[in-house]
C-alpha positions in Angstrom: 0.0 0.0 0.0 1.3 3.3 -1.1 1.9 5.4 1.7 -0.1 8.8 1.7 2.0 10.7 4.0 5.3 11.4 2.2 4.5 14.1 -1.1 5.0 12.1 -4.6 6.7 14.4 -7.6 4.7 16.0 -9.6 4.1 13.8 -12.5 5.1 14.9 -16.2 3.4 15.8 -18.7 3.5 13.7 -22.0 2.0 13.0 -25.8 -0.4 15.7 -26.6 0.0 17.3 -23.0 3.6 18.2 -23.4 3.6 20.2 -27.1 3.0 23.5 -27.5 -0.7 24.8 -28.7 0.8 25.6 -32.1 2.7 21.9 -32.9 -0.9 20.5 -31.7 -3.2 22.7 -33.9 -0.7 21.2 -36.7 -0.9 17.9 -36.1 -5.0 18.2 -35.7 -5.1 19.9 -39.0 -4.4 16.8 -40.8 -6.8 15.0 -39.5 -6.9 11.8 -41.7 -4.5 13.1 -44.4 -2.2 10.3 -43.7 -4.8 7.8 -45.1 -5.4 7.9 -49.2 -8.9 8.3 -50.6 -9.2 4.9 -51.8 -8.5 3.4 -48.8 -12.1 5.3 -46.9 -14.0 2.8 -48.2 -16.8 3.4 -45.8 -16.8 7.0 -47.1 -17.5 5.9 -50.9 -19.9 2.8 -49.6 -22.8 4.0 -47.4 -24.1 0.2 -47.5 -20.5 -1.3 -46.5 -20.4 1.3 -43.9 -23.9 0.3 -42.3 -23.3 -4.0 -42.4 -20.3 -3.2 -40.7 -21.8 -1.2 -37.8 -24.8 -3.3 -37.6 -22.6 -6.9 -37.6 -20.1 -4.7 -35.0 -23.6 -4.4 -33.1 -23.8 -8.2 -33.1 -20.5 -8.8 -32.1 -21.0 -6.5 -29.1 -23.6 -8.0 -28.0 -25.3 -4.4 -27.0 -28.7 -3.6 -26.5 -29.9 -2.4 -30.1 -33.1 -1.6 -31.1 -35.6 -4.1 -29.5 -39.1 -3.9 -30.0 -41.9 -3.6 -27.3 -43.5 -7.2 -28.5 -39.7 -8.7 -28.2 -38.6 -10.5 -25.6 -34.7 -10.4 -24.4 
């Protein structure tokens, strides 16, 4: 058990936390510019975007939509 007592160093600050605004505001502006249009297929394929949510659904085992007359 840690003991509560004796004062710990303050901890530093790392990834995101330790650049500067401006290096973060860059890094945000890219977004997903590392990834090339062809490979967002879910952006071009509405359909293969919505069978993958809805089998990720399954797979998850969450609540989804239920009706009132089903029973769990």
């Amino acid at each position: 058990m840690a003991n509560l007592e004796t004062p710990s160093k303050p901890r530093a600050r790392r990834g995101f936390a330790a650049m500067n605004p401006e290096r973060r505001r860059e890094i945000a502006r890219k977004g997903g510019a590392s990834v090339p249009g062809e490979k967002r297929s879910f952006a071009k394929d509405r359909d293969l975007a919505a069978s993958a949510g809805r089998k990720g659904g399954e797979a998850s085992r969450g609540g989804g939509r239920r009706g009132a007359d089903e029973d769990a």
